[in-house]
C-alpha positions as CSV (number, residue, x, y, z in Angstrom):
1,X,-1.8,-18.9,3.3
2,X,-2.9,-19.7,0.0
3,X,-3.8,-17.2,-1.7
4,X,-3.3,-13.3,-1.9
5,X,-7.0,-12.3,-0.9
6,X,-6.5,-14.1,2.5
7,X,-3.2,-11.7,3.2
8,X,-5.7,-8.6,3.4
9,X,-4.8,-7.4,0.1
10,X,-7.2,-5.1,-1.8
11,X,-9.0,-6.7,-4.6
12,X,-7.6,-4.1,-7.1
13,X,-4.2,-4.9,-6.2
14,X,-5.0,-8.6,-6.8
15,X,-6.4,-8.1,-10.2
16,X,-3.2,-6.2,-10.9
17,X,-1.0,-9.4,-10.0
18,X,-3.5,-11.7,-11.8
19,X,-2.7,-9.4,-14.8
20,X,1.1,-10.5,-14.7
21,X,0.0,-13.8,-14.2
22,X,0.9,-13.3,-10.5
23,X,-1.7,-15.6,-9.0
24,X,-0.7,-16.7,-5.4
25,X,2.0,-15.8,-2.7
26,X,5.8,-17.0,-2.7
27,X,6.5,-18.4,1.1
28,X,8.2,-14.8,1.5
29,X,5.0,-12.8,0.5
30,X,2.9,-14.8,2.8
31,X,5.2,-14.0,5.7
32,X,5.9,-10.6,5.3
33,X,2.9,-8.6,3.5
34,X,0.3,-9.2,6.7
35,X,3.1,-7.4,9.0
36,X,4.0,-4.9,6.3
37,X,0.2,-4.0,6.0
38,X,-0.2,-4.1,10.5
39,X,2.4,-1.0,9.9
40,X,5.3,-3.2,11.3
41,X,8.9,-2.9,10.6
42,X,10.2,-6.3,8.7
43,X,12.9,-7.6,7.7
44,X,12.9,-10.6,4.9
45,X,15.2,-12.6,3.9
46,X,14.8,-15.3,1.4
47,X,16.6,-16.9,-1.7
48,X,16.9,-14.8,-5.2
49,X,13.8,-14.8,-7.3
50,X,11.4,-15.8,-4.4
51,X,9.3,-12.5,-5.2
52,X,10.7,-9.8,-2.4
53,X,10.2,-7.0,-4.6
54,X,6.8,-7.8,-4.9
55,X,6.6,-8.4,-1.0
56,X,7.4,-4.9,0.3
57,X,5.6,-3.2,-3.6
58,X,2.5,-4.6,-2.6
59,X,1.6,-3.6,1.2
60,X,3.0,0.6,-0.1
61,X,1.1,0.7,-3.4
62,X,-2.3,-0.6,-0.7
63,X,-1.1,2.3,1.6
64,X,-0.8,4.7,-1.3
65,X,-4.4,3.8,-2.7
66,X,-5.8,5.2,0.7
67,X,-3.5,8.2,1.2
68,X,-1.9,9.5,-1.8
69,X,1.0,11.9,-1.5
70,X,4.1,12.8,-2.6
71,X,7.6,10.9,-1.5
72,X,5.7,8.3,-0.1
73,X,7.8,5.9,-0.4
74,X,11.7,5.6,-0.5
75,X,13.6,2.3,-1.8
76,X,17.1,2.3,-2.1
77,X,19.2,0.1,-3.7
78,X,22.5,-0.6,-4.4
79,X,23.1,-1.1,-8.2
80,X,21.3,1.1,-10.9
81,X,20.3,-1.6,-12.8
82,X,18.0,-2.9,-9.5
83,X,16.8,0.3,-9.3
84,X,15.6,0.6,-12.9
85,X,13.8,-3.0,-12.5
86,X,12.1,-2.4,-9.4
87,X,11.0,1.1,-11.2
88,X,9.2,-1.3,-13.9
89,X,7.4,-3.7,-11.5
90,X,6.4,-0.9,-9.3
91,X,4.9,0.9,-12.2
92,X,3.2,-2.3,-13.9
93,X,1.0,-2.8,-10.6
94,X,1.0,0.6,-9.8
95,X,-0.5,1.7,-12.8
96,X,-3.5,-0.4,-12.9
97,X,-4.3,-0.1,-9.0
98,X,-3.2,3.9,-8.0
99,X,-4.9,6.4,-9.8
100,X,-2.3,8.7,-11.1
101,X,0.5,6.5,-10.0
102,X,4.2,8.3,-10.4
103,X,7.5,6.9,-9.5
104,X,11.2,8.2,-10.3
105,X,14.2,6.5,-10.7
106,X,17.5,8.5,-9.5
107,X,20.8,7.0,-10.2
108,X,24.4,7.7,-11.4
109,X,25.3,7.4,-15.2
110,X,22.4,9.8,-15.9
111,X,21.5,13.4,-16.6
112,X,21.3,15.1,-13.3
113,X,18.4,17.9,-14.8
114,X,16.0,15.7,-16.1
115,X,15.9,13.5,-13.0
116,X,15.4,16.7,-11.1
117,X,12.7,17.7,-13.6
118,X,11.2,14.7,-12.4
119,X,11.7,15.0,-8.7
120,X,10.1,18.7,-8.9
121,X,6.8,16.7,-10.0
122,X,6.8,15.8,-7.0
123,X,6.7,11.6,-7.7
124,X,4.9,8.9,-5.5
125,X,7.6,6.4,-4.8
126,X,11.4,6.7,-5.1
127,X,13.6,4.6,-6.7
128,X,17.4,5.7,-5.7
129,X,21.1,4.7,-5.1
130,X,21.9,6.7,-2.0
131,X,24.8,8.6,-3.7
132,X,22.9,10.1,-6.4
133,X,20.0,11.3,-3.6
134,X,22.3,12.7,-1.4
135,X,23.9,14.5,-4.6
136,X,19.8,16.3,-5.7
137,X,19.4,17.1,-2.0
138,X,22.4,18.7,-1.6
139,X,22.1,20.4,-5.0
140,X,18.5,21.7,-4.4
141,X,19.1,22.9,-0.5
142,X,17.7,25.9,-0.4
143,X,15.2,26.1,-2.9
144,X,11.6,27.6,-2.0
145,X,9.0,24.8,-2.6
146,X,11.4,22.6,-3.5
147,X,10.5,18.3,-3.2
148,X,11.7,16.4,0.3
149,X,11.1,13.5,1.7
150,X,9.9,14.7,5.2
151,X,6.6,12.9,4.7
152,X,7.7,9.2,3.7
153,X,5.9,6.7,5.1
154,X,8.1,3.8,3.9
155,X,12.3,3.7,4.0
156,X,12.9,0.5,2.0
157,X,16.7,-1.1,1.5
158,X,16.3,-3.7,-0.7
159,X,19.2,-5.5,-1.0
160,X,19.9,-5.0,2.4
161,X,23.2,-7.0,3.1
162,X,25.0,-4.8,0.6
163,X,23.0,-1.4,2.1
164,X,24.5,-2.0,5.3
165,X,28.3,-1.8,4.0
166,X,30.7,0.4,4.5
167,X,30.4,2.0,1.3
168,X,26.8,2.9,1.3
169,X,27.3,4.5,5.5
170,X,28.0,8.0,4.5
171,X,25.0,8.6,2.1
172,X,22.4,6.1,4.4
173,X,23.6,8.3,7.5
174,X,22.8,11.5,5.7
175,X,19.8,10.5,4.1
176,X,18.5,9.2,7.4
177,X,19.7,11.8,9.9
178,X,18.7,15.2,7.7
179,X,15.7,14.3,5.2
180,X,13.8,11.1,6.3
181,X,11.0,11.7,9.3
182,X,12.2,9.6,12.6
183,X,11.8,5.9,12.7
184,X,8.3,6.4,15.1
185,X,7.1,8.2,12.0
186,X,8.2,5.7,9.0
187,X,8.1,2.2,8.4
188,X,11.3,0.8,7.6
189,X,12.0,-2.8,5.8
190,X,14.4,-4.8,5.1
191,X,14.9,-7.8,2.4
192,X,18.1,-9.5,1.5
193,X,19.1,-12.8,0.3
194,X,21.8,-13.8,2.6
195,X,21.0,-12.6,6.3
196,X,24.2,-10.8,7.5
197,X,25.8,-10.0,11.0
198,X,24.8,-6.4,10.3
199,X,21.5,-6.7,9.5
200,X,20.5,-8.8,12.1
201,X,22.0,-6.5,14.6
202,X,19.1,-3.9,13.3
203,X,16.9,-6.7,14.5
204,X,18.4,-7.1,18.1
205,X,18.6,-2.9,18.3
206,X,16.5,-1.5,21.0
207,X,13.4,0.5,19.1
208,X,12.5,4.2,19.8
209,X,10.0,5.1,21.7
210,X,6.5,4.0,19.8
211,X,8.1,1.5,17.9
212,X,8.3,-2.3,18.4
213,X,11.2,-4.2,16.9
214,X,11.0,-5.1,13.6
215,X,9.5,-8.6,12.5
216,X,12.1,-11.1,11.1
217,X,11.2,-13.9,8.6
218,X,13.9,-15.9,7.6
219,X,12.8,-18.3,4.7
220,X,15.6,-21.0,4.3
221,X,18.6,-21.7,6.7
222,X,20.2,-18.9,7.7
223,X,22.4,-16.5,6.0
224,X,22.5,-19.0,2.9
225,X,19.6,-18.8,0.6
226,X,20.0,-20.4,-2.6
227,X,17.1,-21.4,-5.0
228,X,15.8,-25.3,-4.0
229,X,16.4,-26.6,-7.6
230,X,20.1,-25.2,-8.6
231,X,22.4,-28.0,-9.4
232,X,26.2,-26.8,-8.6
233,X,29.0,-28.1,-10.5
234,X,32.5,-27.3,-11.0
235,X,35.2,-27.8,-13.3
236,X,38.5,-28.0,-13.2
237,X,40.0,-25.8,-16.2
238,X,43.8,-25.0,-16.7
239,X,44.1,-21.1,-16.5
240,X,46.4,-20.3,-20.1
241,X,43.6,-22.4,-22.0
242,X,40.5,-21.0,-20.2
243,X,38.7,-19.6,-23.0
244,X,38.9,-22.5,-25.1
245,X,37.0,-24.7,-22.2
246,X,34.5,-22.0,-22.1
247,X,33.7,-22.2,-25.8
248,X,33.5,-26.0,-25.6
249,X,31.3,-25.8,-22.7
250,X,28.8,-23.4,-24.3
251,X,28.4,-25.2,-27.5
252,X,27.5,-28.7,-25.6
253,X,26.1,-27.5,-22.5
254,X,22.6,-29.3,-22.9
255,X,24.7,-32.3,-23.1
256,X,27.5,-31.8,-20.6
257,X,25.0,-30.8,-17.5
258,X,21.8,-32.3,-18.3
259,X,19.9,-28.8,-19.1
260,X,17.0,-28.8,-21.2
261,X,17.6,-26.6,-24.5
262,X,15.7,-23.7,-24.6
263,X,12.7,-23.2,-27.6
264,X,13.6,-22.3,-30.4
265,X,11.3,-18.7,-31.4
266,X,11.1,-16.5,-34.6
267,X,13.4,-13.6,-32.0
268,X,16.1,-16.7,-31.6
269,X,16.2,-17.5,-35.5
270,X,15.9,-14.0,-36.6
271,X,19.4,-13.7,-34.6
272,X,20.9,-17.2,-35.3
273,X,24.8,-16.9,-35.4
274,X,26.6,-16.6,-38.5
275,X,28.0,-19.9,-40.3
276,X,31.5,-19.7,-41.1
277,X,33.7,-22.0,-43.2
278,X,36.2,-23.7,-40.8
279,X,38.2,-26.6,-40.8
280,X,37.0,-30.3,-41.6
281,X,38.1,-31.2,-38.3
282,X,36.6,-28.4,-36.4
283,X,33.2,-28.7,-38.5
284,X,33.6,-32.5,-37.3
285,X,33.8,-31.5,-33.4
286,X,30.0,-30.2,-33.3
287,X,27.3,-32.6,-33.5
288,X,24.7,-32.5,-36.0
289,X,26.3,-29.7,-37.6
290,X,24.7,-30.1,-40.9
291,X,21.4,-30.0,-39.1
292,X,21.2,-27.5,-36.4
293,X,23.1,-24.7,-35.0
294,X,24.8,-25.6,-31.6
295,X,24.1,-21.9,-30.6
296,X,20.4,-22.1,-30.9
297,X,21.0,-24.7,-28.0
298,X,22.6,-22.5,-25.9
299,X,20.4,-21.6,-22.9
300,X,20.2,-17.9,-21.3
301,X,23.6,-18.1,-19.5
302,X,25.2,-15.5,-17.9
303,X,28.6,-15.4,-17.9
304,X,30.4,-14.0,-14.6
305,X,33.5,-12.0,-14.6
306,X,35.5,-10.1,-12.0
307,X,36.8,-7.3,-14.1
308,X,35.5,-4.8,-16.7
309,X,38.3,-5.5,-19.1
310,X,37.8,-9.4,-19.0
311,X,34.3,-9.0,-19.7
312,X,34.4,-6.7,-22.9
313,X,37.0,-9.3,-24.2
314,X,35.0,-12.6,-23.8
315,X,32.1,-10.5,-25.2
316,X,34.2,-9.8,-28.3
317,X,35.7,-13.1,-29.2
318,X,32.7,-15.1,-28.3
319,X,31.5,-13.3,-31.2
320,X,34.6,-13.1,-33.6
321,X,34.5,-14.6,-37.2
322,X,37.4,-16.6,-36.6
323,X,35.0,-19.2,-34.6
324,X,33.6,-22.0,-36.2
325,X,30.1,-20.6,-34.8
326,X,29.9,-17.2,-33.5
327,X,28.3,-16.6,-29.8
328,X,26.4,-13.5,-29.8
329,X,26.7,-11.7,-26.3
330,X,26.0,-8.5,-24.3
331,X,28.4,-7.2,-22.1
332,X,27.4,-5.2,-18.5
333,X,30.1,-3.5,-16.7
334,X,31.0,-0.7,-14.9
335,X,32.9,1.0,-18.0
336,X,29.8,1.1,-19.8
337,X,27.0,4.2,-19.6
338,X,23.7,3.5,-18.2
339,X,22.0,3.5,-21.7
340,X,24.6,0.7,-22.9
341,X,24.2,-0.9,-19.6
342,X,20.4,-0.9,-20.1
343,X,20.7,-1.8,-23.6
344,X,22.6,-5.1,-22.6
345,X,20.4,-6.4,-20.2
346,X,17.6,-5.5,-22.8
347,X,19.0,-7.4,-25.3
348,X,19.5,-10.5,-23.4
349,X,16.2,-10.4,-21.4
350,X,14.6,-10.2,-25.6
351,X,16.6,-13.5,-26.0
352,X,18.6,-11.6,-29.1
353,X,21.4,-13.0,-27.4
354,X,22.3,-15.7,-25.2
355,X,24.6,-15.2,-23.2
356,X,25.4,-12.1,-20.8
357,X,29.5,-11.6,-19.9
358,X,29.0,-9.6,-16.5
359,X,30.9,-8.3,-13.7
360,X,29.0,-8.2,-9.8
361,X,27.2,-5.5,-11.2
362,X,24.4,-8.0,-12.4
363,X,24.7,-10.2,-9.3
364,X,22.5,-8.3,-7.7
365,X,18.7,-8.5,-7.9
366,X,18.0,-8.5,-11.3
367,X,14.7,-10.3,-12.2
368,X,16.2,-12.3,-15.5
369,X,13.4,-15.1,-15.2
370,X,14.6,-17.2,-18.3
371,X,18.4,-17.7,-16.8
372,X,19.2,-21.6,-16.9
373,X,23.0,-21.3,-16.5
374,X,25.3,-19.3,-14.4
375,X,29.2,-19.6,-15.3
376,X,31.8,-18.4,-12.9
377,X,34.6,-17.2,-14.8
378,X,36.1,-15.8,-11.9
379,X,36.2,-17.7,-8.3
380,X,34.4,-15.1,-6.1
381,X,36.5,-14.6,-3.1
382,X,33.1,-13.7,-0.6
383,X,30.7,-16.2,0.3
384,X,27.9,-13.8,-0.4
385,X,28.7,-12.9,-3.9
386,X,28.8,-16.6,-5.1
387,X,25.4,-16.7,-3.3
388,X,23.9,-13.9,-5.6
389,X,25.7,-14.6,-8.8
390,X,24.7,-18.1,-8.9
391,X,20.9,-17.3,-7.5
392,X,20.3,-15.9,-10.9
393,X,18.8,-19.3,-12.2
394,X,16.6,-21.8,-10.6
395,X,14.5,-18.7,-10.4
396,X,10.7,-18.9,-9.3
397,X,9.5,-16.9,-12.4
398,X,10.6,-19.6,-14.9
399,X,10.6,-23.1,-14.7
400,X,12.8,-23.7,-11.6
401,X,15.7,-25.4,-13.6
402,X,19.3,-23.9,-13.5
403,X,22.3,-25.2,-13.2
404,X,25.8,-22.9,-11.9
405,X,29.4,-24.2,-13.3
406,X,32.5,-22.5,-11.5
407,X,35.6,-23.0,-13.7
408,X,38.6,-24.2,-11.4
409,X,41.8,-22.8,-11.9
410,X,45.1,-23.6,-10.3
411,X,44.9,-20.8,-7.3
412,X,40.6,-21.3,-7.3
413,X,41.0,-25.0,-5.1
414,X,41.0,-23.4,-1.5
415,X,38.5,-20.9,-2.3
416,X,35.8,-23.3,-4.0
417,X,36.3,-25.7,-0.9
418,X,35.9,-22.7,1.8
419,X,32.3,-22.6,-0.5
420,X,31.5,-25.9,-0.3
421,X,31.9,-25.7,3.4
422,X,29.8,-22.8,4.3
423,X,27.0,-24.4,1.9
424,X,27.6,-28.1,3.8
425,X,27.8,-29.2,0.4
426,X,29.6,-30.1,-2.5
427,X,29.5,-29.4,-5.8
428,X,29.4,-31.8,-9.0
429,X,32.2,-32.4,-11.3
430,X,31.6,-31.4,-14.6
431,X,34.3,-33.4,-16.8
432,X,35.6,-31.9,-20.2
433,X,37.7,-34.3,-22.1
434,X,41.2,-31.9,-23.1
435,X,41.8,-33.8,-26.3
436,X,38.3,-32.9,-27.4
437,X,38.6,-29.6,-26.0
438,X,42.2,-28.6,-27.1
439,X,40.6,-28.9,-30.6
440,X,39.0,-25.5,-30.5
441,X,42.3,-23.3,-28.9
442,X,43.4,-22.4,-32.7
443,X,40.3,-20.4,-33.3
444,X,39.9,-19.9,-30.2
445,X,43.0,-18.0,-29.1
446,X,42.7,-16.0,-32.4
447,X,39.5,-14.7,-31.0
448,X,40.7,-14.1,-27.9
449,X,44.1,-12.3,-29.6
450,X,41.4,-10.3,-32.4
451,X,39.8,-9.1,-28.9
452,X,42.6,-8.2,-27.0
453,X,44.1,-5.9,-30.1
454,X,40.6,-4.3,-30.6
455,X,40.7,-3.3,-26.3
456,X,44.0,-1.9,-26.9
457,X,43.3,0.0,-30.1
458,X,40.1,1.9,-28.7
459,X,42.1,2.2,-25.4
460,X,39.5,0.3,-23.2
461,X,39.3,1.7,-19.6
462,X,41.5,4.5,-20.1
463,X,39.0,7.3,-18.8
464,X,38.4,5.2,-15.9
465,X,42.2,4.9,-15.6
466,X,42.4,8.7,-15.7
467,X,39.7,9.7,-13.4
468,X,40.7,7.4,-10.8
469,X,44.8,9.2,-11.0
470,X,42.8,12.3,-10.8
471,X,41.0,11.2,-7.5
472,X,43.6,10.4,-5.9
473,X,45.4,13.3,-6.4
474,X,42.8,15.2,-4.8
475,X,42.6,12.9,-2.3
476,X,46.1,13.4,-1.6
477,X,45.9,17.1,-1.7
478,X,43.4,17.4,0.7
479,X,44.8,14.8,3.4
480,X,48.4,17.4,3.0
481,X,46.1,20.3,3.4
């Protein structure tokens, strides 16, 4: 299938895609929308950035045109950040094809009592985290009059691998047993990018009674679905001068992995990095210096981290004065509030900077079309992880090119070849020369000293540090009790 007309989608819906230069169907749209709008159960799987939000959006906004009502539709997700990003391309196409269109988003990190303003008014489509739900359903039990979701049409778990973890069973199980009508009375679909054990043993589970088993398109082999032009390479990077590589890398990564630089725009300039006076011999070390700022060739990386703590500090002394060129960076962690969380991705998505430090939390689904490179910091140790941090370039909505660099330590070997084989491939060497390198590691470690001292004097992580003793305390308590 060609085109969207030929899927059985209404023409009003089509002009809405047209308007975001949305003009024909990704392999999993094609698949998936015709059985979505037959009123089957699906479940999708296909690589990141191959258009699955748009693939279950599309077949409930057509349902909602014909029978508008409130909770509608349910789509939970596992990160905040995916919920806010769904919430903005649900509204862009529901806004211009459903009359009236209304959608909340209900996550952690944000005030409980104006999200439940908003679910009083009685919203179209839901965007959640299960927790958060469970916590306004439980709040508002009770209430005369009050919202539910006993006449939702569509249960969506988008990131569906993750949804079906152990961490997510408590809420899921609640939501699902108490609130949400019985399967015979729903549709419920699935989309993931890596195909897991557990969600393919929803496929194989015997239906209720009036239901048929849920469709399955796979798109790509199975369980591994990576984006068709991502180039993966690898470097091998002694661990006590880590940072320095990373800065090398960044300033010559056009060079070093064959990317093309990005354009250069009036947002790019009006942010430039600041000049500062340096050594001869460091000045000497970046090409063309007299004519062009290395960091305006920088690409849109993103920058991935294991811990909270190790992103805030790259962050920092990416962007410290004692750098021959500054790196301007966002941070996204778990440490941060949802407002400085939003304001991050924000930032980067606006190009005023280029490169993202994050933790897992932005491994998952967000839509960051202009992403080129992917840097693993940090090894991942499960399969799946790699598979999302790295699917954030070589995305459909930009130009298809990205390249992922996974910097090697000592203890990294065993785990980057256990990759390999579950891909049935192997990475590329990316070779830095050390005595071209170890040029940068006086500024470099200064930076990363500078960043270290300003963590400790504003006593990074210490609330988290706190609430977690104070958990599991209680935790303790009760298991005595």
């Amino acid at each position: 299938m060609s085109n969207f007309d030929s899927l059985g989608i209404h023409p009003s819906l089509i002009a809405a895609l047209n308007s975001l230069s949305i003009r024909s169907p990704t392999e999993i749209q094609s698949k998936t929308i015709p059985d979505i709008l037959n009123g089957r159960d699906c479940i999708g799987s296909s690589h990141t950035g191959s258009g699955k939000t748009i693939a279950f959006a599309i077949p409930i906004l057509q349902a909602l045109a014909k029978d508008p009502s409130s909770s509608f539709a349910l789509i939970l997700t596992p990160t905040r950040e995916l919920a806010f990003q769904i919430s903005s391309q649900l509204k862009a196409l529901g806004s211009l094809a459903v009359p009236g269109f209304s959608s909340c988003v209900v996550v952690g990190g944000m005030e409980m009592t104006n999200q439940a303003l908003e679910l009083n008014k009685r919203p179209h489509i839901i965007i959640a985290t299960p927790g958060r739900l469970v916590d306004h359903l439980k709040s508002a039990a009770g209430e005369v009059g009050r919202w539910d979701l006993s006449r939702c049409k569509f249960l969506v778990l988008d990131e569906a691998d993750r949804m079906l973890t152990p961490t997510f069973a408590g809420p899921l199980a609640y939501l699902i047993n108490h609130h949400l009508p019985p399967p015979a009375r729903r549709q419920t679909l699935l989309f993931t990018a890596t195909l897991t054990e557990p969600v393919l043993a929803l496929a194989e589970k015997t239906p209720p009674p009036g239901k048929l088993k849920p469709v399955v398109h796979l798109c790509g082999p199975r369980g591994i679905n990576l984006p068709p032009r991502l180039r993966q390479m690898y470097s091998f990077v002694p661990s006590q001068v880590k940072e320095t590589y990373l800065y090398y890398l960044l300033l010559n990564v056009c060079r070093l992995t064959g990317l093309s630089p990005p354009p250069v725009t009036k947002s790019s300039k009006k942010h430039s990095s600041k000049r500062v006076k340096y050594s001869n011999r460091a000045k000497r070390l970046i090409s063309e210096a007299d004519e062009k700022d290395p960091v305006e060739e920088i690409p849109q990386t993103i920058i991935f981290v294991t811990k909270p703590r190790t992103a805030e500090m790259l962050r920092r002394a990416l962007d410290s004065d004692f750098l021959p060129y500054r790196i301007p960076s966002s941070a996204l962690h778990s440490n941060l509030s949802q407002m400085e969380r939003l304001k991050a991705i924000e930032e980067f998505e606006e190009r005023r900077v280029r490169v993202l430090v994050s933790t897992d939390l932005g491994s998952r689904g967000l839509d960051l079309k202009q992403v080129r490179l992917v840097i693993n910091w940090d090894i991942p140790l499960d399969f799946n992880e790699y598979v999302h941090r790295v699917g954030r370039t070589a995305r459909g909505g930009g130009d298809g090119e990205g390249v992922s660099v996974s910097m090697v330590g000592e203890n990294d070997v065993e785990c980057v070849l256990k990759i390999e084989e579950k891909m049935n491939k192997k990475m590329e060497e990316l070779v830095m020369k050390e005595e071209v390198v170890l040029d940068y590691l006086n500024p470099v470690s200064k930076a990363k000293r500078e960043a270290y001292l300003e963590l400790e004097e504003i006593k990074f992580g210490e609330r988290q540090r706190v609430n977690r003793l104070k958990h599991l305390a209680l935790d303790t308590k009760r298991k005595a009790e």
